[in-house]
VEXSEVEX-464567 format. One record per residue: x, z, y of N, C-alpha, C in turn; chain; residue number from 0. Coordinates in steps of 0.1 Angstrom, whole numbers. Atoms other than C-alpha are relative to their C-alpha. Layout:
N
nc1; nc3; nc2; cac1; cac3; cac2; cc1; cc3; cc2; unit; pos
X; Z; Y; X; Z; Y; X; Z; Y; A; NUM .
...
// end
This chain:
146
nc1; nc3; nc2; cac1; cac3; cac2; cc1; cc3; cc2; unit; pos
0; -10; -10; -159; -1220; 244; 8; 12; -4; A; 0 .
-10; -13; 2; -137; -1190; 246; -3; 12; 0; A; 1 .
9; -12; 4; -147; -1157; 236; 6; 6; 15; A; 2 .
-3; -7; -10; -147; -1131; 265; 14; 7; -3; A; 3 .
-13; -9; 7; -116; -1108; 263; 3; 9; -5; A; 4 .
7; -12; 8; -134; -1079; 251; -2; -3; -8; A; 5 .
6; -1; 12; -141; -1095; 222; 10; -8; -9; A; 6 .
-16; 7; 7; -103; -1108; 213; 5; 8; -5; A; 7 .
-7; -10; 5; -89; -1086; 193; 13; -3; -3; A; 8 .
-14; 6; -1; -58; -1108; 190; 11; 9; 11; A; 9 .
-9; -1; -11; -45; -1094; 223; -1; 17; -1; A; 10 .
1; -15; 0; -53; -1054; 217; 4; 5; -14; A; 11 .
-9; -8; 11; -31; -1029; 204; -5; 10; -11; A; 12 .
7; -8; 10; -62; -1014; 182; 2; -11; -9; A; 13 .
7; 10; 13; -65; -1047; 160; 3; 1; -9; A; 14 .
-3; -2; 11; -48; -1038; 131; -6; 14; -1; A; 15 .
7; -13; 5; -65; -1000; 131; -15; -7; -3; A; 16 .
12; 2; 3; -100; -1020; 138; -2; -8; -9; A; 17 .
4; 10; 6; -100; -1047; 116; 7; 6; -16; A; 18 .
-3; -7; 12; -86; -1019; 86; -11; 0; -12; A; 19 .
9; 0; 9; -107; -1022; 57; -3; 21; -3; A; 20 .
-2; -12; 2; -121; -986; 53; -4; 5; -19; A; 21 .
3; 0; 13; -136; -988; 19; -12; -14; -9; A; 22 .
3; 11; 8; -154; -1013; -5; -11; 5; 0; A; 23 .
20; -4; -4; -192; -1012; 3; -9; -9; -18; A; 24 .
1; 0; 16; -215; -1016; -30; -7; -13; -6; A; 25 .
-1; 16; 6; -218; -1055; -25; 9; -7; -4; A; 26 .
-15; 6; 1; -183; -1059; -29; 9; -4; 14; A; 27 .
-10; 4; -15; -173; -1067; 6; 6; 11; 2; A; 28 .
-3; -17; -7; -148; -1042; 25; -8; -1; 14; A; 29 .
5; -6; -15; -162; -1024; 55; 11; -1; 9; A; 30 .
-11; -4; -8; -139; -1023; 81; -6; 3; 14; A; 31 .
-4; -11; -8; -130; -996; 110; -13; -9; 12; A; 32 .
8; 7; -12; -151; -1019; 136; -13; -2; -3; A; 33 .
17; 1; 2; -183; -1026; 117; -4; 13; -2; A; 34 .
2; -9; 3; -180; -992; 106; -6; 8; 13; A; 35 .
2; -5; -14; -181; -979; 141; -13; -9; 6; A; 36 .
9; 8; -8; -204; -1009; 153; -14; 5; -9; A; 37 .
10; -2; 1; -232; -997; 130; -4; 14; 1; A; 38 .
0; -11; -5; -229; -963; 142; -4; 0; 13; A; 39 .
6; 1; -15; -243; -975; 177; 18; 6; 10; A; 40 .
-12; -5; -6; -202; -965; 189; 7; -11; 2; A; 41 .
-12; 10; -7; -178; -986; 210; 8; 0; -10; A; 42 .
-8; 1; 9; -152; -999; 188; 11; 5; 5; A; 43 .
-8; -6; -9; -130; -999; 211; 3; 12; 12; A; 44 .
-3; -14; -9; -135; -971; 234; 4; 12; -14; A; 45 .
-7; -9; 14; -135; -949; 202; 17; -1; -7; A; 46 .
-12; 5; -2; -105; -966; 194; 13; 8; 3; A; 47 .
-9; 3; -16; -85; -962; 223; -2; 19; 1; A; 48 .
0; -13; 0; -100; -920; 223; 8; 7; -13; A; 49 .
-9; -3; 9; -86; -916; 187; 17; 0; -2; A; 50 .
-16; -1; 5; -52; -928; 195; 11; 9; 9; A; 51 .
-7; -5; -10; -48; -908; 226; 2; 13; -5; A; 52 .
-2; -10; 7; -53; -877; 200; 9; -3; -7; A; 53 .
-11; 2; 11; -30; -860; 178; 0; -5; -13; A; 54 .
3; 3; 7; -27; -871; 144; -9; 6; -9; A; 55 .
8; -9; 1; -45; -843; 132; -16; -3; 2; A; 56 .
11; -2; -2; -72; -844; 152; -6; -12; 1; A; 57 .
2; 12; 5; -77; -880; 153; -10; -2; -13; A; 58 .
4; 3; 15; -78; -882; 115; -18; 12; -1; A; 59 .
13; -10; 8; -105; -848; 113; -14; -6; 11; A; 60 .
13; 5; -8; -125; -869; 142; -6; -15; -7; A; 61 .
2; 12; 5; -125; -900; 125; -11; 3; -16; A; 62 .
3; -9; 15; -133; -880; 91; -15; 0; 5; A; 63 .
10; -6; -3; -161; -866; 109; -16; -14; 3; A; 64 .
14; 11; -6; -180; -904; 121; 2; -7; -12; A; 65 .
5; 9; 11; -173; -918; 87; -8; 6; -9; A; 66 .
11; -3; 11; -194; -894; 67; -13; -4; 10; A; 67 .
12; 1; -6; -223; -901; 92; -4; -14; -3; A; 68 .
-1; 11; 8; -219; -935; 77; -12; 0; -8; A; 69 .
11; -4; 11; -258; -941; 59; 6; -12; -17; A; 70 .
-2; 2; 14; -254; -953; 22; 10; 6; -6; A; 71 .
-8; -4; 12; -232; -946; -7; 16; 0; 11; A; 72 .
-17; -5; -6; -198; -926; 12; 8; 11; -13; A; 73 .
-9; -9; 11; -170; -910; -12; -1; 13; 6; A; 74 .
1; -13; -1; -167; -875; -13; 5; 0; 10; A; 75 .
-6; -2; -15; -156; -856; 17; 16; 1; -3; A; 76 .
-15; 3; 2; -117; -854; 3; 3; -15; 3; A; 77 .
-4; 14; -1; -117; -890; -1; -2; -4; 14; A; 78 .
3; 6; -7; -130; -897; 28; 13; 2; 14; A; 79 .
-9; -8; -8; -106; -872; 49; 14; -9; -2; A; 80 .
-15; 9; 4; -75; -892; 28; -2; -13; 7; A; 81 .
2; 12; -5; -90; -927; 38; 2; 1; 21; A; 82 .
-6; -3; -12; -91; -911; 76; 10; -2; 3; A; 83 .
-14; -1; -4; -59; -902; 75; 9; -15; -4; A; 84 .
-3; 11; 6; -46; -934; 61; 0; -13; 17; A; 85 .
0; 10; -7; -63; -957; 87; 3; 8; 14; A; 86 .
-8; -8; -12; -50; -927; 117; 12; -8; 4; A; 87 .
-10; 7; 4; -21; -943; 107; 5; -14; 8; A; 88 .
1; 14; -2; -27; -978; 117; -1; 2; 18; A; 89 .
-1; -1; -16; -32; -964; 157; 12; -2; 8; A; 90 .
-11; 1; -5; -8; -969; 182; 5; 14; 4; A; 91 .
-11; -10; -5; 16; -937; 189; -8; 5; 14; A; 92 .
-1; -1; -13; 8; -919; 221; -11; -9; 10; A; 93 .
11; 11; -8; -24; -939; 230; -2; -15; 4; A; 94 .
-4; 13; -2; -32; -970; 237; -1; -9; 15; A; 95 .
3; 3; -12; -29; -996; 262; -8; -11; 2; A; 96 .
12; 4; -2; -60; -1009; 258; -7; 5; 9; A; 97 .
6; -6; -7; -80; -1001; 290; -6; -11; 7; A; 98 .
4; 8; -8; -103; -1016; 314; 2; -1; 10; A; 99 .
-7; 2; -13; -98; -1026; 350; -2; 14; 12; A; 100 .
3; -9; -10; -113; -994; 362; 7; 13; -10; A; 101 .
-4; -7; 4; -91; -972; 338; -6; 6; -14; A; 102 .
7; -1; 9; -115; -965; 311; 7; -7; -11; A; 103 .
-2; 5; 13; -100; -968; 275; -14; -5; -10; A; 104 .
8; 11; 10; -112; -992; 250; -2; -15; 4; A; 105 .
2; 16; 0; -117; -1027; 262; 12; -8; 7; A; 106 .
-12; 7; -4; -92; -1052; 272; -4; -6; 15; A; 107 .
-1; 3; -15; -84; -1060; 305; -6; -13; 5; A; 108 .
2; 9; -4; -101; -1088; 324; 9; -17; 3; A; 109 .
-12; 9; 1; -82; -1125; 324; 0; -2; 16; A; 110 .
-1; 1; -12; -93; -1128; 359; 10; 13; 8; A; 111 .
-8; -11; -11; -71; -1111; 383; -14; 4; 13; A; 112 .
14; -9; -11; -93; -1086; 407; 5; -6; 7; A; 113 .
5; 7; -9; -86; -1109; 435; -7; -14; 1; A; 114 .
12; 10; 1; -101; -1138; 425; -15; -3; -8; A; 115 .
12; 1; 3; -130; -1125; 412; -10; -1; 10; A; 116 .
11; 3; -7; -149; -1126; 441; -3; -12; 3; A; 117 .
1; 13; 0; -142; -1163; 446; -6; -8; -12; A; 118 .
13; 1; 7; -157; -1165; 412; -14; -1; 1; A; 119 .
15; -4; -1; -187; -1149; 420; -5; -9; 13; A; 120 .
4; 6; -10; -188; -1169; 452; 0; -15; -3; A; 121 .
2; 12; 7; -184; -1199; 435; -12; -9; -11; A; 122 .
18; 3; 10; -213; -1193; 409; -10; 2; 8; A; 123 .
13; 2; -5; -233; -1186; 434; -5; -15; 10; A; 124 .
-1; 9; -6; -224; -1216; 456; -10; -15; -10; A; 125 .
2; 11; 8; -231; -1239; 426; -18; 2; -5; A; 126 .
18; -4; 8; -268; -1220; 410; -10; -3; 18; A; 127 .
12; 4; -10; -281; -1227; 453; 3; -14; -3; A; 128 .
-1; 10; 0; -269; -1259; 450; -8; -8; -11; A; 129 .
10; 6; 14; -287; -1267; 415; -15; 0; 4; A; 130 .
11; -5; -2; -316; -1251; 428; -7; -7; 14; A; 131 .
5; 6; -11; -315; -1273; 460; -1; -13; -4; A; 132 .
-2; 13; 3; -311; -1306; 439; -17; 3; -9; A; 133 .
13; -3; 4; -341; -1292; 417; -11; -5; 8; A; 134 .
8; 3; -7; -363; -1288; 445; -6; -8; 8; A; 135 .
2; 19; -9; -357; -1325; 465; -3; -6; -9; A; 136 .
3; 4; 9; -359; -1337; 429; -14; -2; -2; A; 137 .
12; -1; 0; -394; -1320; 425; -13; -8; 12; A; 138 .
6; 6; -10; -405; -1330; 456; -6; -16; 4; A; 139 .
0; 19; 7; -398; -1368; 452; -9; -7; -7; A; 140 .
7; 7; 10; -416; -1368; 422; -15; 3; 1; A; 141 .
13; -4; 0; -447; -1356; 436; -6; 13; -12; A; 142 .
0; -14; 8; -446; -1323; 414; -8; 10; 9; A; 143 .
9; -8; -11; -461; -1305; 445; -12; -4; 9; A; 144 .
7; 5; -8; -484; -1325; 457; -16; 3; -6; A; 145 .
// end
């Protein structure tokens, strides 16, 4: 089964910022920019997508600012500011064009085209009465209600 498309990072112009290693956590694994953000309760991608539409500047001193909030062992605040600036770096120029279907940066666009999603939806629903009508003659048959 195929991941949704929000959750492809193949196809968005953050993947190489998110999937940046930010530093070497004290099991030995790296952290990287996405888990870093995901255990922070923060969109990866909306965050993302808000970073790159800043300057590099401010980016980097906003980025600075959600990795010290980071709980366990974080390097000093210099280091942390250099590692900012570093993975700043890795954004796309001029923002990104990662956005959703209603304009909202951070997640990647739907594969369905907005006109046939309602044929979707009218499709799943066509098929869940239909299940639900095969259930119920089923039950019936078998003396389940009687």
């Amino acid at each position: 089964m195929p991941l949704r498309a929000e959750y492809t990072l193949h196809q968005s112009d953050l993947a190489e910022f998110l999937a940046a290693p930010v530093w070497e956590e004290t099991n030995g694994g790296p952290l990287s920019v996405l888990s870093a953000l995901a255990r922070l309760d923060v969109d990866p991608w909306a965050e993302a997508a808000r970073l790159a539409a800043l300057p590099r500047d401010a980016a980097a001193s906003a980025l600075s600012a959600i990795l010290r909030r980071l709980p366990g062992d974080t390097p000093d605040a210099a280091d942390v500011g250099m590692i900012a600036n570093r993975l700043v770096e890795l954004l796309p120029s001029g923002g990104s064009a990662t956005t959703t279907d209603d304009g909202e940066a951070g997640r990647v666009r739907s594969r369905i085209p907005a006109g046939n999603r309602l044929r979707v939806k009218g499709a799943a629903r066509y098929w869940l009465i239909l299940i639900l009508l095969v259930l119920l003659i089923v039950s019936m048959r078998s003396g389940f209600w009687s």
